[in-house]
C-alpha positions, 0 to 999 in steps of 0.5 A: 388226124385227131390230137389229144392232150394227155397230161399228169396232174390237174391244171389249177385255175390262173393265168397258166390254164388261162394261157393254155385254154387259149392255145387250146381253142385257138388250135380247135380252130386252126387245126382243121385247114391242115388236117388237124382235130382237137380231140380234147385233153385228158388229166389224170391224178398224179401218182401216190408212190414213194419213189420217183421210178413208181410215180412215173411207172404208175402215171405211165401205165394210166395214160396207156389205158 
């Protein structure tokens, strides 16, 4: 099975990205003894709207297509 990450926002340089990249990487190499595939993370730019219900209703409709 093929796991992609898809997240709202894009993951500045530091020790949050550090931390994540590492799990990242450390998944790609475990994953495939249980039948798991790191297929890769995928951002998306947060939305624009004025409320918070448009923000999600936008965000949502990026991470469909």
């Amino acid at each position: 099975m093929k796991i992609t990450v898809h997240a709202v926002g894009r993951m500045k340089a530091g020790p949050e990205r550090e931390l994540a990249d590492r799990y990242f990487e450390r998944f790609a190499k475990s994953g495939p003894a249980v039948g798991l595939e790191y297929a890769g993370l995928v951002e998306i730019a947060e939305g624009r709207a004025q409320t918070a219900n448009e923000r999600r209703r936008e965000e949502g409709q990026k991470l469909q297509t």
